[in-house]
N, CA, C and O atoms as a Maestro MAE file, in Angstrom:
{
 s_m_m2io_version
 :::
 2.0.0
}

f_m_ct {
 s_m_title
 :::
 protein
 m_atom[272] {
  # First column is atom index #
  i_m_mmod_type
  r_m_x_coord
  r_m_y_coord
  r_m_z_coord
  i_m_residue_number
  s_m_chain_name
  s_m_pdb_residue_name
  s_m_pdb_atom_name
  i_m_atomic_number
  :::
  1 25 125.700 -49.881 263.221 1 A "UNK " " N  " 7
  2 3 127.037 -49.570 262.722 1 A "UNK " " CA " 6
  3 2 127.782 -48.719 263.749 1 A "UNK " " C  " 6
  4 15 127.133 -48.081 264.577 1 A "UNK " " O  " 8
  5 25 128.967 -48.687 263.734 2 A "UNK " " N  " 7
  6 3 130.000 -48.084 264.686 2 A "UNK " " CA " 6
  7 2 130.564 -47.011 263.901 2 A "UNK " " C  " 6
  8 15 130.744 -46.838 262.695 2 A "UNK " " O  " 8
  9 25 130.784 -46.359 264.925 3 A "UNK " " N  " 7
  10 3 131.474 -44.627 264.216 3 A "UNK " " CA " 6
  11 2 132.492 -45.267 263.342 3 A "UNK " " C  " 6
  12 15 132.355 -45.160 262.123 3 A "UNK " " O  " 8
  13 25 133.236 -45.750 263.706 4 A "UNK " " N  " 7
  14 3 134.524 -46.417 262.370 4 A "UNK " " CA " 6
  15 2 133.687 -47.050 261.326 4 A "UNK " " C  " 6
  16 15 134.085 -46.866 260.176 4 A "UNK " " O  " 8
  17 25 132.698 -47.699 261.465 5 A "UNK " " N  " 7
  18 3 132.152 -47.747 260.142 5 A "UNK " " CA " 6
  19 2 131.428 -46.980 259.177 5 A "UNK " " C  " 6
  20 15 131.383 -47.133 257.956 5 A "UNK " " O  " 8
  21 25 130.855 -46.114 259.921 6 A "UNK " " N  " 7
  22 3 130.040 -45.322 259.250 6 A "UNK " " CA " 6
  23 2 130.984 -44.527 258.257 6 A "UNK " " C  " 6
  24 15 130.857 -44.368 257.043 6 A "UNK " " O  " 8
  25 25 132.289 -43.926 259.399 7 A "UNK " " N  " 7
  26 3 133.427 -42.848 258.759 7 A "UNK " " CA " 6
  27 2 134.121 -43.793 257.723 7 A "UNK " " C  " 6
  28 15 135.036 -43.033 257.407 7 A "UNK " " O  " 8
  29 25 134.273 -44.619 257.170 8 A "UNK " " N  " 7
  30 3 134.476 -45.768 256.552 8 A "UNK " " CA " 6
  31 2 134.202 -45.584 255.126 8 A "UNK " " C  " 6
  32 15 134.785 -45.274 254.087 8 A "UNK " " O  " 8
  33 25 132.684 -46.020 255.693 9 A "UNK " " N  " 7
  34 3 131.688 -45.761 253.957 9 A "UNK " " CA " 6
  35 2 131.667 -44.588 253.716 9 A "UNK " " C  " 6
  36 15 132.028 -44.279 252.580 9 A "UNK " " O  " 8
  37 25 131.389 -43.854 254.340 10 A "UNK " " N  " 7
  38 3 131.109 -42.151 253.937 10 A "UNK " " CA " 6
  39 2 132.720 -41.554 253.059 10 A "UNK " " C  " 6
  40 15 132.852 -40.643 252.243 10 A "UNK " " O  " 8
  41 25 133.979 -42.708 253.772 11 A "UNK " " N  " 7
  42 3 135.281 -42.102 252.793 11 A "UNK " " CA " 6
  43 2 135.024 -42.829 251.706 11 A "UNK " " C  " 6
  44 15 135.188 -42.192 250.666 11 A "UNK " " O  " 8
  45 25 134.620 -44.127 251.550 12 A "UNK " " N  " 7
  46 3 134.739 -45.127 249.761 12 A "UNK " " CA " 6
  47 2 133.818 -43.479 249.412 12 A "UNK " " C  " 6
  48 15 134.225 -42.499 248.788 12 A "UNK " " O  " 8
  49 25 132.487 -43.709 250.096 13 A "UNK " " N  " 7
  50 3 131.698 -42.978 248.708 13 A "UNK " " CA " 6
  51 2 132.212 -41.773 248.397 13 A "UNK " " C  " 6
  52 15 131.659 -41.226 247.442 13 A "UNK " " O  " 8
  53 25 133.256 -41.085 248.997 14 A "UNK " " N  " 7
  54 3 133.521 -39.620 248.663 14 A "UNK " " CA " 6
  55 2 134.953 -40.449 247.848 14 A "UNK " " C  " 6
  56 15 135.279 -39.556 247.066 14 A "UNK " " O  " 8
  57 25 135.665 -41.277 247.672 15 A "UNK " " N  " 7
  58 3 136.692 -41.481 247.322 15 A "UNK " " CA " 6
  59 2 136.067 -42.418 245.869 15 A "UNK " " C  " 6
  60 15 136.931 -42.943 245.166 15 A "UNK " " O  " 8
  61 25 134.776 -42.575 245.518 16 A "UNK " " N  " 7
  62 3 134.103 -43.056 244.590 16 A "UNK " " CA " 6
  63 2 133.768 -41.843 243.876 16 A "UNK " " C  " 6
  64 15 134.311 -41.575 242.804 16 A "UNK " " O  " 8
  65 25 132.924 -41.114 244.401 17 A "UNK " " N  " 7
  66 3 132.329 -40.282 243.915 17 A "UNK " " CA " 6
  67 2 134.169 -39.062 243.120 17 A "UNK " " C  " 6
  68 15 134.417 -38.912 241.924 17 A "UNK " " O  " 8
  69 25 134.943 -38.530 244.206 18 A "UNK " " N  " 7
  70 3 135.932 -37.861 243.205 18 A "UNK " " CA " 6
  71 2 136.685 -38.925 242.471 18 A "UNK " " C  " 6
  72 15 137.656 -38.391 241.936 18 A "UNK " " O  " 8
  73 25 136.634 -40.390 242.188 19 A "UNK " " N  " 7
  74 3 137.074 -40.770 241.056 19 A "UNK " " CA " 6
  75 2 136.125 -40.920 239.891 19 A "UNK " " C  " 6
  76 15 136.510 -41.097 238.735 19 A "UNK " " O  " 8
  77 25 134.848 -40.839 240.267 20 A "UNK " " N  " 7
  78 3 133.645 -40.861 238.760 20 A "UNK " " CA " 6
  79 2 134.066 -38.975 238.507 20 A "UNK " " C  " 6
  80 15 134.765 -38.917 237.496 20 A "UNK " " O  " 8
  81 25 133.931 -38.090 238.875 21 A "UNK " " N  " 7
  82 3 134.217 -36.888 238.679 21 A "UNK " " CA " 6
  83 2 135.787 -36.580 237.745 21 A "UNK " " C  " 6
  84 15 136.079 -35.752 236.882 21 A "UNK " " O  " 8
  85 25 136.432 -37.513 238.308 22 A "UNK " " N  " 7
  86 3 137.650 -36.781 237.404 22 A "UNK " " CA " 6
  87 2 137.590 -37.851 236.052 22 A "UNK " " C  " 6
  88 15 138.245 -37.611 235.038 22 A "UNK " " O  " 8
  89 25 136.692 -39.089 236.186 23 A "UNK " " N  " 7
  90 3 136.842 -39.479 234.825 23 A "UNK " " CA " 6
  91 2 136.152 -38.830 234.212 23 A "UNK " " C  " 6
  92 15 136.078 -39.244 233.055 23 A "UNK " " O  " 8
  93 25 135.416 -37.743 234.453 24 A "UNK " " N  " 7
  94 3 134.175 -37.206 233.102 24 A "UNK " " CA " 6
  95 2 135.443 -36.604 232.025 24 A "UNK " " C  " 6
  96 15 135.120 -36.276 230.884 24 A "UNK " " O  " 8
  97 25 136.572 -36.514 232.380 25 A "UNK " " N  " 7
  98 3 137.438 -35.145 231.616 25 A "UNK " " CA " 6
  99 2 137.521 -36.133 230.830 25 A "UNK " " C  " 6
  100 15 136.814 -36.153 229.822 25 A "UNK " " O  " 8
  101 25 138.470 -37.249 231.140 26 A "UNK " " N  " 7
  102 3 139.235 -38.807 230.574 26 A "UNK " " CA " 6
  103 2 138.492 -39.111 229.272 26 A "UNK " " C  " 6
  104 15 138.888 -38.882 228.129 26 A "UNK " " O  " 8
  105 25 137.084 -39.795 229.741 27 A "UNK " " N  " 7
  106 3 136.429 -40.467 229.285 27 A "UNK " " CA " 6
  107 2 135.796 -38.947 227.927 27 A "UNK " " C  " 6
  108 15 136.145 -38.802 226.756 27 A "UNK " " O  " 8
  109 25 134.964 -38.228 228.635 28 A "UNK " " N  " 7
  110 3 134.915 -36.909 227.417 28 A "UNK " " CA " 6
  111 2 135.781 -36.799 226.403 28 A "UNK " " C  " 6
  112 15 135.301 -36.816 225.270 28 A "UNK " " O  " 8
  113 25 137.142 -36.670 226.552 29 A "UNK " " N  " 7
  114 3 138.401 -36.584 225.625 29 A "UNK " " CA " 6
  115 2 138.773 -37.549 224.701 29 A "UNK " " C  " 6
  116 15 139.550 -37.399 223.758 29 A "UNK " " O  " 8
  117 25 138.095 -38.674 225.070 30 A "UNK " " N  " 7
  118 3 138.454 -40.202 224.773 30 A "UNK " " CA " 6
  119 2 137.629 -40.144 223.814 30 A "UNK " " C  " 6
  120 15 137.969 -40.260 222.637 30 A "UNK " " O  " 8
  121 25 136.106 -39.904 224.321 31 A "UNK " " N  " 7
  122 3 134.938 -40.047 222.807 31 A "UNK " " CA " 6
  123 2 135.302 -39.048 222.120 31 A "UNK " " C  " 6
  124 15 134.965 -39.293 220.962 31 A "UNK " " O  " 8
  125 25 135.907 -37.843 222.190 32 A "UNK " " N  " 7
  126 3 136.031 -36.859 221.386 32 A "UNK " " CA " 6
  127 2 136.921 -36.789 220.403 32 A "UNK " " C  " 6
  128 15 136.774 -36.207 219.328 32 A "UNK " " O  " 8
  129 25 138.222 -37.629 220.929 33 A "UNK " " N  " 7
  130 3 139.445 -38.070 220.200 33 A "UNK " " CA " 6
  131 2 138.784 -39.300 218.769 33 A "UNK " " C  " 6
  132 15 138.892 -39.360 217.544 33 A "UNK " " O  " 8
  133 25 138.052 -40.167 219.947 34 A "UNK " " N  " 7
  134 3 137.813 -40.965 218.707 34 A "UNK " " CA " 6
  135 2 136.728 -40.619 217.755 34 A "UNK " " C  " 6
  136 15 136.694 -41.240 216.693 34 A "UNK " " O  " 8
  137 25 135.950 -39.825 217.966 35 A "UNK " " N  " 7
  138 3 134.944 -39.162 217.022 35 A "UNK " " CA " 6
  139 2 134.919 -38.079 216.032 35 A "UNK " " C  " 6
  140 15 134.224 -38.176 215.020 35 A "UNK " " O  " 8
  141 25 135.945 -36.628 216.380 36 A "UNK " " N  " 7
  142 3 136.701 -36.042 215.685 36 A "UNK " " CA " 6
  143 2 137.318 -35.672 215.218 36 A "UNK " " C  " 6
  144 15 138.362 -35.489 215.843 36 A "UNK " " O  " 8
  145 25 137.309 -35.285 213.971 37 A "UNK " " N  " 7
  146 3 138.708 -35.459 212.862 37 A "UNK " " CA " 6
  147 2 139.716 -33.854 213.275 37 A "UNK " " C  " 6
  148 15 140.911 -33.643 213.480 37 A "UNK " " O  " 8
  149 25 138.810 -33.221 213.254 38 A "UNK " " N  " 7
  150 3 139.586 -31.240 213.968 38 A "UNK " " CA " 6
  151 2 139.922 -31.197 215.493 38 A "UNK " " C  " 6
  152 15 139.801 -32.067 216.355 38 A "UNK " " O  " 8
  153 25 140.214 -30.382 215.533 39 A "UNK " " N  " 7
  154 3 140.571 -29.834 216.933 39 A "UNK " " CA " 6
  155 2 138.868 -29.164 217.192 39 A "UNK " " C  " 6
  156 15 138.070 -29.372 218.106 39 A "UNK " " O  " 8
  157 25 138.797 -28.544 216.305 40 A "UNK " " N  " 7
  158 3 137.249 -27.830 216.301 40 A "UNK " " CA " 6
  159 2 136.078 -28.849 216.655 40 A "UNK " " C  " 6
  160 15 135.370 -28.550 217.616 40 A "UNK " " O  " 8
  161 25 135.763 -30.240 215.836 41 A "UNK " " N  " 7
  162 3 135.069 -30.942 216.204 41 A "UNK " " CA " 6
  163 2 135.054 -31.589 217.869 41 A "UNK " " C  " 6
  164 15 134.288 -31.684 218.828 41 A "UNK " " O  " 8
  165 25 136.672 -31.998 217.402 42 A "UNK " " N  " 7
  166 3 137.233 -32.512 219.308 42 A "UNK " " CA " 6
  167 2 136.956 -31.739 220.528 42 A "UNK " " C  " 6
  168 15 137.026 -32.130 221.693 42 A "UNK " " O  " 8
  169 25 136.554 -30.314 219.973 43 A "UNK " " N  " 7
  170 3 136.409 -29.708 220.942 43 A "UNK " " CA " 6
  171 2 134.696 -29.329 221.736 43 A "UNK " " C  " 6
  172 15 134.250 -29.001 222.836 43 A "UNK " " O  " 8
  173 25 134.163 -29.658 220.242 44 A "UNK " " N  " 7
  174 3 132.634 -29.448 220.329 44 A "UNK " " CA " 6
  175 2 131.926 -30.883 220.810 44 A "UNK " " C  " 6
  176 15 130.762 -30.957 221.204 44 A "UNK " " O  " 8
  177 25 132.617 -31.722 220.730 45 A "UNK " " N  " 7
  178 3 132.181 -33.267 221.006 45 A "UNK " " CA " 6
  179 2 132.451 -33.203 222.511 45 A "UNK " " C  " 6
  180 15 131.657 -33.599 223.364 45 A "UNK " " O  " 8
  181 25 133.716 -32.637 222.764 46 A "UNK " " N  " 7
  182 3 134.340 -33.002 224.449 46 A "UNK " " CA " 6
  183 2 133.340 -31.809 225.284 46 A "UNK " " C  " 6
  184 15 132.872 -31.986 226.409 46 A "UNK " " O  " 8
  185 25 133.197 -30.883 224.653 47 A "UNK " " N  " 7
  186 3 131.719 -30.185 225.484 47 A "UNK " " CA " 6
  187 2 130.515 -30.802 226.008 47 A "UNK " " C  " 6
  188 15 130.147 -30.982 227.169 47 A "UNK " " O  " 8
  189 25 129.911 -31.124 224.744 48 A "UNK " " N  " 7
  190 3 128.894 -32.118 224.732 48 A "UNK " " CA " 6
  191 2 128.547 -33.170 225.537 48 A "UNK " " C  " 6
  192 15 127.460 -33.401 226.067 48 A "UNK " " O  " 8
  193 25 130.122 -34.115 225.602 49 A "UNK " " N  " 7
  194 3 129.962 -35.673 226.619 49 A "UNK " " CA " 6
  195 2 130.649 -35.032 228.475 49 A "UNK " " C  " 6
  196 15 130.658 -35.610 229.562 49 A "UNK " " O  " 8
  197 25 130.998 -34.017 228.171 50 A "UNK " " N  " 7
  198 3 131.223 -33.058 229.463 50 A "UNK " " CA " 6
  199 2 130.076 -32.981 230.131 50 A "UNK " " C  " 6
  200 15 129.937 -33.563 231.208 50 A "UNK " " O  " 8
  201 25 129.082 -32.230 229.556 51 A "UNK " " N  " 7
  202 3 127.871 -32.162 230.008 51 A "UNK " " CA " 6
  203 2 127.172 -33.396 229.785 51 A "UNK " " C  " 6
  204 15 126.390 -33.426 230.735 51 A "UNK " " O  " 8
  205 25 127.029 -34.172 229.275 52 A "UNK " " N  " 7
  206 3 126.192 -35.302 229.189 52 A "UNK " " CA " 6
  207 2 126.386 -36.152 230.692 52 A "UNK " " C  " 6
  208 15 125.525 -36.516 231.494 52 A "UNK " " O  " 8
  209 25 128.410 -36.361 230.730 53 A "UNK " " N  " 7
  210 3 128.567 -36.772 231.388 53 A "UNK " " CA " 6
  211 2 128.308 -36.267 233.569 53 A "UNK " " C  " 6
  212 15 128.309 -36.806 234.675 53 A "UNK " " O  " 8
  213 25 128.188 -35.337 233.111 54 A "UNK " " N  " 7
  214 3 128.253 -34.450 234.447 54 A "UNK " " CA " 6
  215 2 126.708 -34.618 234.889 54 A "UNK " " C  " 6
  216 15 126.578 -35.062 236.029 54 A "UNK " " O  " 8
  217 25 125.493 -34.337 234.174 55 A "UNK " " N  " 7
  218 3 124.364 -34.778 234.286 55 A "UNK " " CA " 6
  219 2 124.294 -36.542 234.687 55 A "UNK " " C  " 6
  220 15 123.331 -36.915 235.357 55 A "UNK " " O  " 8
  221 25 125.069 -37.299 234.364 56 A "UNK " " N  " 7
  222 3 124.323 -38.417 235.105 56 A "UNK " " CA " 6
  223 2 125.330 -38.474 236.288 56 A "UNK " " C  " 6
  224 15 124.958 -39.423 236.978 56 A "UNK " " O  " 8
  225 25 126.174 -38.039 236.717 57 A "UNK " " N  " 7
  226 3 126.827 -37.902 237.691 57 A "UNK " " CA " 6
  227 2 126.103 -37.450 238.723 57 A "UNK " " C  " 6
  228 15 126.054 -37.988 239.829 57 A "UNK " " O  " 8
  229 25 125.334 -36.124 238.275 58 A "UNK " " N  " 7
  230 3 124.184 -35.458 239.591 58 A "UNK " " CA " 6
  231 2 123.263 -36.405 239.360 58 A "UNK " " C  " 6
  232 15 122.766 -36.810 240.411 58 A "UNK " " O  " 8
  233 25 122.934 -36.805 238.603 59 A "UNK " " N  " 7
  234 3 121.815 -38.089 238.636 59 A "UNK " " CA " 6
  235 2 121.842 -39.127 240.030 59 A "UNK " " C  " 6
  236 15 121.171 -39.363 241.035 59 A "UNK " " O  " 8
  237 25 122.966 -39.519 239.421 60 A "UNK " " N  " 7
  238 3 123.575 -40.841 240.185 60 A "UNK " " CA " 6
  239 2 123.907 -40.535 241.513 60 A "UNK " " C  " 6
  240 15 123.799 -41.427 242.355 60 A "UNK " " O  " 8
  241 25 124.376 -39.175 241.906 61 A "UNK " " N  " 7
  242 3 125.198 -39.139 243.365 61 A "UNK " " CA " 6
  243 2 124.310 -37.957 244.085 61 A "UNK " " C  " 6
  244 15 124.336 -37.936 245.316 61 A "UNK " " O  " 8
  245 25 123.527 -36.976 243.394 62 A "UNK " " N  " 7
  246 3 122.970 -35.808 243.916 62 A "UNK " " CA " 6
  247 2 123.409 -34.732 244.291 62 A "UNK " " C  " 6
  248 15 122.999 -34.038 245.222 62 A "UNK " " O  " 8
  249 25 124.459 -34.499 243.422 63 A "UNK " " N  " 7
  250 3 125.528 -33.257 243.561 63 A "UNK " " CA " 6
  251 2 126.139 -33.293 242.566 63 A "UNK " " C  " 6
  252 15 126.623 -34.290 242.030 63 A "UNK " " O  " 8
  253 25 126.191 -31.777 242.085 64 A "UNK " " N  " 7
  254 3 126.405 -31.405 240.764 64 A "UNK " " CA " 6
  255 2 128.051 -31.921 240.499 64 A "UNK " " C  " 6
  256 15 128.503 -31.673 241.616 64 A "UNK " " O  " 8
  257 25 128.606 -32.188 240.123 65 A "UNK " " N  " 7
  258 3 129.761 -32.784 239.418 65 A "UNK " " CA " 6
  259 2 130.432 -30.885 239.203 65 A "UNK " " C  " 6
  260 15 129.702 -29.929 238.941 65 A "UNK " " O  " 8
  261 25 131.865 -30.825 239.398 66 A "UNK " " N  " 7
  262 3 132.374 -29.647 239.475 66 A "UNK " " CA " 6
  263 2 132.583 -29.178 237.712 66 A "UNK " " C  " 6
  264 15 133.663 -29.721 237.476 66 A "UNK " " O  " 8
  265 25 132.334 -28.780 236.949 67 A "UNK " " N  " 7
  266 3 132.481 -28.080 235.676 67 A "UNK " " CA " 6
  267 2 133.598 -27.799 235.394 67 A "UNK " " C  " 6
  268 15 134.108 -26.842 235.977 67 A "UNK " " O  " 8
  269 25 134.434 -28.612 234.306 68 A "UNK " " N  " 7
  270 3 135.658 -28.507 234.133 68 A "UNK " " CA " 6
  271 2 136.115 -28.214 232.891 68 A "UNK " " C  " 6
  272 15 137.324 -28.104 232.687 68 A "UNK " " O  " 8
  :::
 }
 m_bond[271] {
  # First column is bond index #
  i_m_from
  i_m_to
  i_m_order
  :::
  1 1 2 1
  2 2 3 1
  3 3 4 2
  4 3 5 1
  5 5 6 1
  6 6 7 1
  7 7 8 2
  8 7 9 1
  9 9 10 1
  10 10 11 1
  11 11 12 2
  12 11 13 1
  13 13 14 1
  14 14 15 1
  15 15 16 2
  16 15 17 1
  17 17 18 1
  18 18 19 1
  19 19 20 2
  20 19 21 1
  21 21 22 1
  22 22 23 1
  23 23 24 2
  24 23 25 1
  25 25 26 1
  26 26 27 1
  27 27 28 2
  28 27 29 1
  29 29 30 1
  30 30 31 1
  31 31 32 2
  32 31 33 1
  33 33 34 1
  34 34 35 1
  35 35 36 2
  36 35 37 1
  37 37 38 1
  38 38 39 1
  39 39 40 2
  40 39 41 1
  41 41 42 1
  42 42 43 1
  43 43 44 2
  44 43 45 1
  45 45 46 1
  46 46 47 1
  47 47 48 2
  48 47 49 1
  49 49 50 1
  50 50 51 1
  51 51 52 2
  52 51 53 1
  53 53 54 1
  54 54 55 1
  55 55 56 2
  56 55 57 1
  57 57 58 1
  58 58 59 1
  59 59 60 2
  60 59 61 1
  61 61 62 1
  62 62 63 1
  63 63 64 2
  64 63 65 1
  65 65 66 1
  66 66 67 1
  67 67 68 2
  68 67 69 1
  69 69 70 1
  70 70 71 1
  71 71 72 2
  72 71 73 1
  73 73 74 1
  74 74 75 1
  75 75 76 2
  76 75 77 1
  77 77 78 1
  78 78 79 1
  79 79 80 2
  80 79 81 1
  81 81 82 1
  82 82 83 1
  83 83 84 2
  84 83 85 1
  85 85 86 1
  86 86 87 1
  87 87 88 2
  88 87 89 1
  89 89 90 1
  90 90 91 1
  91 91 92 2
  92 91 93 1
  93 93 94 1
  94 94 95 1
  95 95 96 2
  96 95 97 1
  97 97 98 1
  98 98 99 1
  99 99 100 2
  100 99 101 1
  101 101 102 1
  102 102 103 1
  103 103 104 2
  104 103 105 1
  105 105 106 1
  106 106 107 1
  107 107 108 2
  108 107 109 1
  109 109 110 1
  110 110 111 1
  111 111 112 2
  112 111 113 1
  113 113 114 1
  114 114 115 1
  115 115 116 2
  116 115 117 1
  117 117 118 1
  118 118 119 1
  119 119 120 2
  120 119 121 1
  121 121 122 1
  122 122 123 1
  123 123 124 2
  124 123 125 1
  125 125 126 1
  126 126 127 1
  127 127 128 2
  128 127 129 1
  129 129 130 1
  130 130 131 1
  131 131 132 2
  132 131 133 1
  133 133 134 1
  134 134 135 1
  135 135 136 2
  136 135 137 1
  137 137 138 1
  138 138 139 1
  139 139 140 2
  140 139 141 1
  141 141 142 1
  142 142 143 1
  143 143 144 2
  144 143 145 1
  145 145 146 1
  146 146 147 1
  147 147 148 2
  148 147 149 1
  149 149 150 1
  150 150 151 1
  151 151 152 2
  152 151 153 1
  153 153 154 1
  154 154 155 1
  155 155 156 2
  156 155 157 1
  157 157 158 1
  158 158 159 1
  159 159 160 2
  160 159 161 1
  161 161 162 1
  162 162 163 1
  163 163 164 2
  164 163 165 1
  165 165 166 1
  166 166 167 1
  167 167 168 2
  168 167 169 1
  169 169 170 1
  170 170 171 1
  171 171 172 2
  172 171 173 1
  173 173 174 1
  174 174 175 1
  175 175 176 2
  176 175 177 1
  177 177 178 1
  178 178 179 1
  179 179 180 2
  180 179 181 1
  181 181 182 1
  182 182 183 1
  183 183 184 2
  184 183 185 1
  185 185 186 1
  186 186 187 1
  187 187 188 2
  188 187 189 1
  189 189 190 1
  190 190 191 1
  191 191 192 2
  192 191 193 1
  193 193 194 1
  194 194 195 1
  195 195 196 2
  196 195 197 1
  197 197 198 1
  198 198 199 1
  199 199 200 2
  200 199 201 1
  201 201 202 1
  202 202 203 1
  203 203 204 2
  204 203 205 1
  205 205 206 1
  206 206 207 1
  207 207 208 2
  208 207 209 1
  209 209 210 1
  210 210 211 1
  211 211 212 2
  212 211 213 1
  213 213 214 1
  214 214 215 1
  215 215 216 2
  216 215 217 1
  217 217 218 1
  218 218 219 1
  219 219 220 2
  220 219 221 1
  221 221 222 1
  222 222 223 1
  223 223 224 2
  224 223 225 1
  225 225 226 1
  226 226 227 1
  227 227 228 2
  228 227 229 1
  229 229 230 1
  230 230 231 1
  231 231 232 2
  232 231 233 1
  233 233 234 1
  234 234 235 1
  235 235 236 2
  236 235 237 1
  237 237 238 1
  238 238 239 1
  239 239 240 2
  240 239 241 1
  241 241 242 1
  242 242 243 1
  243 243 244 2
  244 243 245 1
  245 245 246 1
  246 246 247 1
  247 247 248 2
  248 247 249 1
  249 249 250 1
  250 250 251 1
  251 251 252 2
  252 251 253 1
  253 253 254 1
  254 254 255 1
  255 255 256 2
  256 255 257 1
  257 257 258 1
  258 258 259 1
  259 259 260 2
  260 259 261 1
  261 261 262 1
  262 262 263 1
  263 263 264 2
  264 263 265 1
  265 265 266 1
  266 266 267 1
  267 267 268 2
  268 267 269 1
  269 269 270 1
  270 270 271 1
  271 271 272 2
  :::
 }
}
């Protein structure tokens, strides 16, 4: 591989990786909306798939996902 390629892939995967990161908020809010009836529940659900979601993120990429 050639320096332009390498610098290439290394931008998708960082330009992959901060778009799986900012969907954890999206997608969290989304199950939380559709699962709770309170603000209280919505809020304890969107914790929950926050962290659920952030764990397979370090799973998947090997770096902790930023805590939001």
């Amino acid at each position: 591989m050639t320096y332009g390629e390498i610098y290439a892939s290394a931008r998708d995967e960082q330009r992959q990786r901060h778009a799986e990161r900012n969907a954890i908020v999206v997608t969290a809010w989304e199950i939380a909306r559709q699962k709770g009836a309170t603000i209280e529940e919505r809020c304890e659900i969107y914790e929950r798939e926050v962290d659920r979601l952030s764990r397979e993120f370090e799973e998947k990429w090997g770096v902790p996902a930023a805590r939001v």
